[in-house]
VOGU-3710 file (C-alpha; in Angstrom, 3 decimals, decimal comma):
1> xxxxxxxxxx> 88,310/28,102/88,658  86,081/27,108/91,345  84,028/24,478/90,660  81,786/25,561/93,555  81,391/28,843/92,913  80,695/28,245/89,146  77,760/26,230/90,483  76,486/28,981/92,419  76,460/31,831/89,309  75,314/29,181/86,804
11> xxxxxxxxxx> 72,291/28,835/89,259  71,882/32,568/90,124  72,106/33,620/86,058  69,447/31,039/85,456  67,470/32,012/87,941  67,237/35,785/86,587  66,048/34,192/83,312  63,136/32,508/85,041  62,366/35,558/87,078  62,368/37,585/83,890
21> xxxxxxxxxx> 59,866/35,178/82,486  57,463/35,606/85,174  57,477/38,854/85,559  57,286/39,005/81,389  54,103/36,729/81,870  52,573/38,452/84,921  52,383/41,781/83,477  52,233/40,835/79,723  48,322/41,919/77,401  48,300/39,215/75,673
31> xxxxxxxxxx> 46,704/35,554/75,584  49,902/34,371/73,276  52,266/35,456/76,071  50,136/35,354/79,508  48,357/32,049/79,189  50,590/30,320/76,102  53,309/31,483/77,493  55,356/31,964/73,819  58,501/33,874/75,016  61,890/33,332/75,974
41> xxxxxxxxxx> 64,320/35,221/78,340  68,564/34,542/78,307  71,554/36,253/79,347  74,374/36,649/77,653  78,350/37,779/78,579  79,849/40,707/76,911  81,405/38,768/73,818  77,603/38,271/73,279  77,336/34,449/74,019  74,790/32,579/75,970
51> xxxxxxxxxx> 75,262/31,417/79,542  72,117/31,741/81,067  68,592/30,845/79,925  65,159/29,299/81,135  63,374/26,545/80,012  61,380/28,760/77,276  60,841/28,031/73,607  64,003/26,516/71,791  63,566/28,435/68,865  63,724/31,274/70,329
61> xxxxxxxxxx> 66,838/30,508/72,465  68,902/29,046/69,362  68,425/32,775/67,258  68,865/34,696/69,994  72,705/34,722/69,953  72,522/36,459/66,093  70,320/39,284/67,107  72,566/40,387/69,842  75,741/40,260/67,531  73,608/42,639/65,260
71> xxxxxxxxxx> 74,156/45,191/68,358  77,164/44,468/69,810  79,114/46,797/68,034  76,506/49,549/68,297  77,234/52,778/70,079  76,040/51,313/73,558  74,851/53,434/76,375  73,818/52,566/79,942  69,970/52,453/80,160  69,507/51,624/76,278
81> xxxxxxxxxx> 66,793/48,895/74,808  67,131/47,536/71,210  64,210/46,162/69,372  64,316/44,110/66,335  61,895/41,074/64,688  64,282/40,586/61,532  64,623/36,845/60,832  67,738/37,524/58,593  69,209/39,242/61,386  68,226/36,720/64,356
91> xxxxxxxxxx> 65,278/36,849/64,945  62,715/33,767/64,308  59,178/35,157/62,641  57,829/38,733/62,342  55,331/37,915/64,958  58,866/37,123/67,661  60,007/40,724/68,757  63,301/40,483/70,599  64,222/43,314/73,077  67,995/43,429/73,761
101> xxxxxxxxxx> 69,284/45,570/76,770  73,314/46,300/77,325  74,246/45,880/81,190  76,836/48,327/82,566  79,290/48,219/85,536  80,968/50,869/84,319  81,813/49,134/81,414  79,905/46,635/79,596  79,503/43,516/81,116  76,515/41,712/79,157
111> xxxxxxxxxx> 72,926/41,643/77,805  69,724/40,264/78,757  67,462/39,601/75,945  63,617/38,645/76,028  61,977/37,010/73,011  57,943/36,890/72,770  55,433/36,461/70,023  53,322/39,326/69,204  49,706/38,607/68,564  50,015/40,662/65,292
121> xxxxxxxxxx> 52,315/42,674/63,352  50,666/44,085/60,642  50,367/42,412/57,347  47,977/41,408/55,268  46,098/38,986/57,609  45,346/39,523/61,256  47,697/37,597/63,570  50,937/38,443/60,580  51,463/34,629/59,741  49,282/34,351/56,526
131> xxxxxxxxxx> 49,698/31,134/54,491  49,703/31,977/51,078  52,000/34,724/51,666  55,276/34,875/48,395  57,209/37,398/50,399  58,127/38,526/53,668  56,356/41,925/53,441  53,187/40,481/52,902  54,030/39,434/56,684  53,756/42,245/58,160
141> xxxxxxxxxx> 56,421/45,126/59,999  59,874/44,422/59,731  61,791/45,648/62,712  66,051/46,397/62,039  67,720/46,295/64,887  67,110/50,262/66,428  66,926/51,591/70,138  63,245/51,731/71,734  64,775/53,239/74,566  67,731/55,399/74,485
151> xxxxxxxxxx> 69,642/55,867/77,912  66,266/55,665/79,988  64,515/57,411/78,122  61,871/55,934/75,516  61,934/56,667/71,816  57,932/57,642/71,433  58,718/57,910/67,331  60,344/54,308/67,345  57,296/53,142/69,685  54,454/54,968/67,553
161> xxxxxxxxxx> 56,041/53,908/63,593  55,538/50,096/65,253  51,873/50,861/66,681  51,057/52,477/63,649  51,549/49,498/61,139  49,758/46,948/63,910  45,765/46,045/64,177  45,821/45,910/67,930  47,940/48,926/69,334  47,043/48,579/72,913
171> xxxxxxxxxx> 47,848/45,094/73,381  51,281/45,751/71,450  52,362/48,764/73,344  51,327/46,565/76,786  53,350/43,633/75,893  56,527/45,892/74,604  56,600/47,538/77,548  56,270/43,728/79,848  59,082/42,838/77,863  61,404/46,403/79,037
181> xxxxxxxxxx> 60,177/45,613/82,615  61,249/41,954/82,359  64,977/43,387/81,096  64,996/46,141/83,543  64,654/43,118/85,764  67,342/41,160/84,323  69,769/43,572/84,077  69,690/45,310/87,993  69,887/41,135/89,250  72,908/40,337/85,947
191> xxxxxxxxxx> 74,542/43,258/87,743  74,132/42,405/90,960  75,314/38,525/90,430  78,589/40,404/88,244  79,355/42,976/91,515  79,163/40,199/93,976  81,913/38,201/92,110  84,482/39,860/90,929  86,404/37,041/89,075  82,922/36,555/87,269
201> xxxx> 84,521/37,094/83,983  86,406/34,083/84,508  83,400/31,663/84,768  81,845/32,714/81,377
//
């Protein structure tokens, strides 16, 4: 192993993660994600571990490796987005939707995964984090782990079942769809990075 070269990718996956993140920012609805900035981006390798992130939210980062082992063994297809907010299957809060989007060379080669927290998510308080809640569905919208986007194309019934059970559908829609940019993103650059290497396996 080259301790050059593994310099070089370490840098170049990390600096997908932070060009996710701005893009995620730039073209996000909300105040929580465009001015707080309350999201995370990472990549991960095939086996579904971490190697790249950017300075985001540590929370975040320390789940995310759970909700992408919830897909791993999915029937994966190039071009597909998962969607989940589950914290017993890695996610954080209701309010944290993670989007999760298998990278193909032919074969799998990895995910990129963004992490951001929704403004609201349905429950029985605006913003889904009420205090004197006794159980999760009092929350708001649970989310299992299910494709939002199915080899390009996007599942409008997946999309409208979350819009419908949310107090401010625009601004959800908006920031679900800043997150599939901000993968999109991530996973034409991961592939890029994994083409111009071929020993890349190797370094992860």
């Amino acid at each position: 192993m080259d301790p050059i070269t593994l310099e070089i990718i370490k840098n170049k996956l990390i600096g997908i993660t932070e060009e996710m993140g701005a893009s995620l920012v730039r073209t996000a609805y909300s105040p929580n994600i465009k001015e707080r900035k309350d999201c995370s981006c990472a990549v991960f390798d095939k086996r579904g571990r971490l190697i790249a992130q950017a300075e985001h939210i540590p929370v975040h980062l320390g789940a995310m490796p759970f909700a992408v082992k919830t897909i791993i063994d999915k029937d994966l297809k190039k071009g597909d987005v998962f969607i989940l907010n589950d914290p017993y299957l890695g996610g954080t809060h209701l309010p944290d939707i993670t989007l999760i989007s298998p990278v193909f060379d032919k074969e799998l080669i990895g995910f990129v995964v963004t992490r951001a927290h929704h403004s609201d998510v349905g429950g029985k308080t605006p913003g889904s984090m009420p205090s004197d809640s006794i159980e999760i569905y009092e929350e708001g919208l649970i989310i299992p782990p299910v494709k939002i986007i199915s080899e390009g194309k996007i599942q409008r019934d997946i999309m409208d079942l979350i819009l419908s059970n949310v107090r401010t559908k625009k601004e959800r829609e908006g920031d679900i769809k800043a997150q599939i940019s901000a993968n999109s993103i991530g996973g034409a650059r991961f592939l890029d990075v994994y083409r111009k290497y071929p020993d890349f396996d190797q370094y992860t």
